[in-house]
C-alpha positions as a Markdown table, in Angstrom:
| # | Residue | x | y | z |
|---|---|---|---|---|
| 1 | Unk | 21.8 | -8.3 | -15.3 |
| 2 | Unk | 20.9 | -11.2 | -17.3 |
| 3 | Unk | 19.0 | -13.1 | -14.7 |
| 4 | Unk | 15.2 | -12.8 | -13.9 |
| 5 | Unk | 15.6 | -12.5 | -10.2 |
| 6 | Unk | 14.4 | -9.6 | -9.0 |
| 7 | Unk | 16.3 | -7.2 | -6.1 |
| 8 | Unk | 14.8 | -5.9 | -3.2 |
| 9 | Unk | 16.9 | -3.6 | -1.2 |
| 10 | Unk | 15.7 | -2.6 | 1.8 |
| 11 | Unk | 15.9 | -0.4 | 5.1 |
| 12 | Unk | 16.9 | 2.7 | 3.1 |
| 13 | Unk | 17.3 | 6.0 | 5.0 |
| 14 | Unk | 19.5 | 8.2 | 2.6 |
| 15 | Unk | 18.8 | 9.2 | -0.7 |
| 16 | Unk | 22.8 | 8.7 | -2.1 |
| 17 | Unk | 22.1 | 4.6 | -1.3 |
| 18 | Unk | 18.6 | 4.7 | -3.0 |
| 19 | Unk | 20.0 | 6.0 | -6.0 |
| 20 | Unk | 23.2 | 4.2 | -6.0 |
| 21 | Unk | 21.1 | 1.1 | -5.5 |
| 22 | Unk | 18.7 | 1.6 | -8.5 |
| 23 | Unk | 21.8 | 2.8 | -10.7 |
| 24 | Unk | 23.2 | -0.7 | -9.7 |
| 25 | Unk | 20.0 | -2.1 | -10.8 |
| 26 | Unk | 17.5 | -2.7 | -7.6 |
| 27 | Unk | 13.9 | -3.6 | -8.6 |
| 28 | Unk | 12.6 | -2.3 | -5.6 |
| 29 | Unk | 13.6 | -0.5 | -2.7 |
| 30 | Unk | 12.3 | -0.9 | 0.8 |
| 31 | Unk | 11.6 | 1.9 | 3.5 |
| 32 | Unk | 10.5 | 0.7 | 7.4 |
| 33 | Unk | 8.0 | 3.0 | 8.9 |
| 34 | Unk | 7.7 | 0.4 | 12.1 |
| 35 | Unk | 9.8 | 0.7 | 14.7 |
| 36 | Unk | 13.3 | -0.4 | 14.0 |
| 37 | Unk | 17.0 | 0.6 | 13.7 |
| 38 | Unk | 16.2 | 1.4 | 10.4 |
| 39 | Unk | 13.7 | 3.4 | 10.5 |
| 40 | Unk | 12.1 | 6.6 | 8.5 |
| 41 | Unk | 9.5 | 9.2 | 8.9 |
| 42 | Unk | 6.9 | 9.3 | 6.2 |
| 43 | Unk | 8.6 | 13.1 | 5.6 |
| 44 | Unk | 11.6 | 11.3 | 5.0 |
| 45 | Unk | 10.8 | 8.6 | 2.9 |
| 46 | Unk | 8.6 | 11.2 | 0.5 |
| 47 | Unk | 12.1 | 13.1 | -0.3 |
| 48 | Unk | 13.4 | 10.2 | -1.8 |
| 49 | Unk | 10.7 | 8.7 | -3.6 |
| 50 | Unk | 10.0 | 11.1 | -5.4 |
| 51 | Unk | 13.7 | 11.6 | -6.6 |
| 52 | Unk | 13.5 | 7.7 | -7.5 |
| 53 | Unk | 12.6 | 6.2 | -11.4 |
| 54 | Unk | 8.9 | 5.8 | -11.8 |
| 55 | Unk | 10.0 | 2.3 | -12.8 |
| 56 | Unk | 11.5 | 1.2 | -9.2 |
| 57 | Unk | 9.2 | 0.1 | -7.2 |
| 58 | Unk | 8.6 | 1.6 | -3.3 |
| 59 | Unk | 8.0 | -0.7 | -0.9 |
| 60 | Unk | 6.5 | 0.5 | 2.8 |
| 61 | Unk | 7.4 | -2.3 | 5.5 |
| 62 | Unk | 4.7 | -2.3 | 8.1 |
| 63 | Unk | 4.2 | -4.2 | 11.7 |
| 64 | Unk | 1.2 | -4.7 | 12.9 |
| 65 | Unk | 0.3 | -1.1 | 12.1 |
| 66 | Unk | -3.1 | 0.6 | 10.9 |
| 67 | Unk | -5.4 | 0.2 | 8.0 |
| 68 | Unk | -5.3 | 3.4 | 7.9 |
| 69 | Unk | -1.8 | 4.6 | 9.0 |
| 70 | Unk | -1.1 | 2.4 | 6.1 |
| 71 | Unk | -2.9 | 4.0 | 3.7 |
| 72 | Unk | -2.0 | 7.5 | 4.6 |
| 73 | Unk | 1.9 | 6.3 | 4.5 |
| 74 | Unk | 1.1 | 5.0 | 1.0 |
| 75 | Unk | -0.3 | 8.4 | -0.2 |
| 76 | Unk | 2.3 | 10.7 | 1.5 |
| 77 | Unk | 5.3 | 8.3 | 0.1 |
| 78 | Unk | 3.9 | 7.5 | -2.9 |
| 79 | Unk | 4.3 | 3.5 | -2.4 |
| 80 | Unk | 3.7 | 1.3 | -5.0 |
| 81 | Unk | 3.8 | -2.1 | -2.6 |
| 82 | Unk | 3.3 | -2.6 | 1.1 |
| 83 | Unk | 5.0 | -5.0 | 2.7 |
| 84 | Unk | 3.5 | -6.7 | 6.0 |
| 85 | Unk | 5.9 | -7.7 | 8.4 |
| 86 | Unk | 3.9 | -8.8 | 11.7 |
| 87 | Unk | 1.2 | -11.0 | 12.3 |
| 88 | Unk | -1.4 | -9.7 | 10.1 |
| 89 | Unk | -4.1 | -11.7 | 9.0 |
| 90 | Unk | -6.1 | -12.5 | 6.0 |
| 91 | Unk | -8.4 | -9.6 | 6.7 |
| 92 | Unk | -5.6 | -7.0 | 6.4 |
| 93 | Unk | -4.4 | -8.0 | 3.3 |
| 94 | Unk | -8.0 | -8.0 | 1.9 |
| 95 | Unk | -8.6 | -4.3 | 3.2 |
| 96 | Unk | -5.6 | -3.8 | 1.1 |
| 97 | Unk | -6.8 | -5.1 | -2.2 |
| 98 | Unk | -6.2 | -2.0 | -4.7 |
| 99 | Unk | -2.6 | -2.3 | -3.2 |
| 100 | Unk | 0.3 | -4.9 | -3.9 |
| 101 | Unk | 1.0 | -6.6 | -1.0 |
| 102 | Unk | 3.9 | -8.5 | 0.1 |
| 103 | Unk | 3.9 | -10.6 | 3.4 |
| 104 | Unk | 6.6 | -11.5 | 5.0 |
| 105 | Unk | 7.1 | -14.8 | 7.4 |
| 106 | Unk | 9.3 | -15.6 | 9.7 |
| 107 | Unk | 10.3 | -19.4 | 9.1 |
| 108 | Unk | 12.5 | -22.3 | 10.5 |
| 109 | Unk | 11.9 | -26.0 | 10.6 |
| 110 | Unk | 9.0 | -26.4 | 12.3 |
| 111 | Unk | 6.8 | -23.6 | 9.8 |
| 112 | Unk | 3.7 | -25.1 | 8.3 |
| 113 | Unk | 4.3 | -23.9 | 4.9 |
| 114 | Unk | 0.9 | -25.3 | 3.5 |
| 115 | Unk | -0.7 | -22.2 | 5.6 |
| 116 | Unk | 1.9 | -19.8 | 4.2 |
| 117 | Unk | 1.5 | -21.1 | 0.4 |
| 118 | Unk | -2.5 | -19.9 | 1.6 |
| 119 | Unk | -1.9 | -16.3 | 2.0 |
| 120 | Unk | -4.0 | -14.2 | -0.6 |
| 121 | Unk | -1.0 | -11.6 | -1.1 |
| 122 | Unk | 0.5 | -10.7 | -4.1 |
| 123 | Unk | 4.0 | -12.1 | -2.7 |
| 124 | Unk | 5.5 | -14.1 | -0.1 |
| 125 | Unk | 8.6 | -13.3 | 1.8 |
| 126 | Unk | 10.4 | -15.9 | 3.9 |
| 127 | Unk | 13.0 | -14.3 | 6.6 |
| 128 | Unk | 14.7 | -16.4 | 9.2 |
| 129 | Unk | 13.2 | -16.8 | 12.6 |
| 130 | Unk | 13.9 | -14.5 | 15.4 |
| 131 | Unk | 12.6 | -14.1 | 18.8 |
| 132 | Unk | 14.1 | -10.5 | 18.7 |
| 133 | Unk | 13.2 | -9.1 | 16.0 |
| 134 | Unk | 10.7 | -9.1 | 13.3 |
| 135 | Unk | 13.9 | -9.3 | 10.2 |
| 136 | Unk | 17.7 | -7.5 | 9.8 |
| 137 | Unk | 19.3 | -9.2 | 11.9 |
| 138 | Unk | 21.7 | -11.3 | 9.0 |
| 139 | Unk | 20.8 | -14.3 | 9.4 |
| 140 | Unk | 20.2 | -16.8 | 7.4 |
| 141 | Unk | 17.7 | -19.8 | 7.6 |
| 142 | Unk | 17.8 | -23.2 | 5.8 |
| 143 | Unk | 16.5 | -23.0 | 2.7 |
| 144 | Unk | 16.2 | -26.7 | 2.6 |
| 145 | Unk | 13.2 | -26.8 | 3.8 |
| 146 | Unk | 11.0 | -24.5 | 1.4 |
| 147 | Unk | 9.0 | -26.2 | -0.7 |
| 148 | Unk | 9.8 | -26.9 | -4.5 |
| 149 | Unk | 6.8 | -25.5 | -5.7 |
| 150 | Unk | 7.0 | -22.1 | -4.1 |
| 151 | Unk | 10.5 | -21.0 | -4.6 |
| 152 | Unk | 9.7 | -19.2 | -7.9 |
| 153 | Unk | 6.7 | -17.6 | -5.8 |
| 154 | Unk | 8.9 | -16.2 | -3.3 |
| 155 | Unk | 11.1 | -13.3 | -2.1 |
| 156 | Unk | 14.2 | -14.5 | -0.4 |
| 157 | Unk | 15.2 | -12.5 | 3.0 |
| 158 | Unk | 17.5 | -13.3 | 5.7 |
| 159 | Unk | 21.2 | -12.8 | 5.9 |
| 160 | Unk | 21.7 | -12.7 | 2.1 |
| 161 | Unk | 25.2 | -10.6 | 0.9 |
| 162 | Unk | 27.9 | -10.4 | -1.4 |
| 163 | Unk | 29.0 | -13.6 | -0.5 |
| 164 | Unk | 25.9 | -15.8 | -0.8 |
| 165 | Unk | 23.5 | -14.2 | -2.9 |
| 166 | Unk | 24.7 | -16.2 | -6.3 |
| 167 | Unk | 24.1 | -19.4 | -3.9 |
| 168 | Unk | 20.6 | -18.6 | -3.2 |
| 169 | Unk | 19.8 | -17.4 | -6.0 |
| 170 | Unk | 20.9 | -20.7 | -8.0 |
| 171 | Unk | 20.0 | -22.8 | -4.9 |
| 172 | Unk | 16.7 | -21.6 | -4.5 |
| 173 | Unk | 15.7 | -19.9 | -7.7 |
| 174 | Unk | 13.1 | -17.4 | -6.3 |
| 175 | Unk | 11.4 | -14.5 | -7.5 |
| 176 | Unk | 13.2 | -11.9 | -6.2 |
| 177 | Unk | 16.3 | -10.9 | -3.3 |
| 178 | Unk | 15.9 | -9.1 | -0.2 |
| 179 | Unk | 18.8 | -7.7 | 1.4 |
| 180 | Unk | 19.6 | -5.1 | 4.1 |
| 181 | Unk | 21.4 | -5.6 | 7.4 |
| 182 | Unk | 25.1 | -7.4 | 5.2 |
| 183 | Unk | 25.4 | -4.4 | 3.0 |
| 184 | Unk | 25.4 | -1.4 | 6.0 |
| 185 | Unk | 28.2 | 0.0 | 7.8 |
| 186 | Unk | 25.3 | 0.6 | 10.6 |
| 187 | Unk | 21.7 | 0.2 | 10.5 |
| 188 | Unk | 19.9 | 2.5 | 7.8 |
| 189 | Unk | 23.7 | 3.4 | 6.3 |
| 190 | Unk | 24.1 | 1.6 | 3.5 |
| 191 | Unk | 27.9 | 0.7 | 2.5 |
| 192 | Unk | 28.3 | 1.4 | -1.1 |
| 193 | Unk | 31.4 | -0.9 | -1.9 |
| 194 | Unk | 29.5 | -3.1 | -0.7 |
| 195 | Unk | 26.2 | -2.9 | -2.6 |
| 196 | Unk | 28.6 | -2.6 | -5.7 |
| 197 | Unk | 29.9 | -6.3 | -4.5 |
| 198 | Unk | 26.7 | -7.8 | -4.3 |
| 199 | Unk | 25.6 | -6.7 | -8.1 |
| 200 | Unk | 28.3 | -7.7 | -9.0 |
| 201 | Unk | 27.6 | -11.1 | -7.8 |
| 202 | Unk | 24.4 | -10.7 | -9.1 |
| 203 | Unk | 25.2 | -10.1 | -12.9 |
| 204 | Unk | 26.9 | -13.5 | -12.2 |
| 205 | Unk | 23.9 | -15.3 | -11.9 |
């Protein structure tokens, strides 16, 4: 890939998709130890990592969870980035500091994006908005409304595929990709035609 946006792919439960996904050329892959559809016991997550390149990042997506349920999960899966996916606050992220954080928002039109540009993390993800669930649920927001000045700070979530990655990524320009729910067959089963479709749009870019 000849662009310099990075690819997250996230909500892996098998270790053929994580290593099909870095052959393809994922940055980073993403493993949910808070409840969801997709996800994995720390057990779980540990057989693949350790399987994984030591240059592909592990990233542990966490809800509202324990400092130190974290930090064990870290340990035992041999993270490299935690993600934070709830409603934590500035003093979580802090407690995290020997630890790259990512935090996730969940935005629409009425976010206040001068708080969100605030957050101490090492990254910011924007997701679309959902009463029902905290992200994976394909859809996408309007990325209108994020500011200029942080789309190269960002990572880019929400109903992003095959068929609209290359507009987001030369829409919006942001750091990295984060996909999940539009490349599965069902939730945690990754559909490997089409992850190969959406690199593919990728090395388009």
């Amino acid at each position: 890939m000849t662009n310099t946006t990075k690819v997250k792919i996230c909500g892996i439960t098998r270790l053929e998709d994580a290593l099909l996904a870095e052959k393809l050329g994922a940055n980073a892959l993403g493993f949910i130890f808070a409840k969801s559809p997709r996800q994995i016991s720390v057990t779980d997550a540990a057989k693949i990592t350790k399987q994984l390149s030591p240059f592909t990042h592990r990233v542990g997506v966490f809800v509202n969870q324990e400092i130190d349920i974290i930090l064990n999960t870290v340990k035992q899966a041999k993270l490299s980035i935690v993600q934070l996916h709830g409603d934590e606050d500035t003093r979580i992220i802090n407690a995290l500091q020997d630890i790259v954080t990512i935090k996730a928002f969940q935005v629409n039109q009425d976010s206040d994006f001068t708080e969100i540009e605030k957050c101490p993390a090492d990254a910011i993800l924007l997701d679309a908005y959902s009463k029902k669930a905290r992200g994976g649920l394909g859809k996408v927001f309007n990325w209108d409304i994020i500011p200029k000045k942080l789309r190269k700070k960002i990572i880019l979530a929400g109903g992003i595929g095959a068929d609209n990655v290359l507009k987001a990524i030369n829409k919006v320009c942001p750091m990295a990709v984060d996909a999940s729910s539009l490349l599965e067959d069902t939730p945690g089963c990754k559909n490997h035609q089409k992850l190969k479709d959406f690199f593919n749009q990728i090395k388009l870019s």
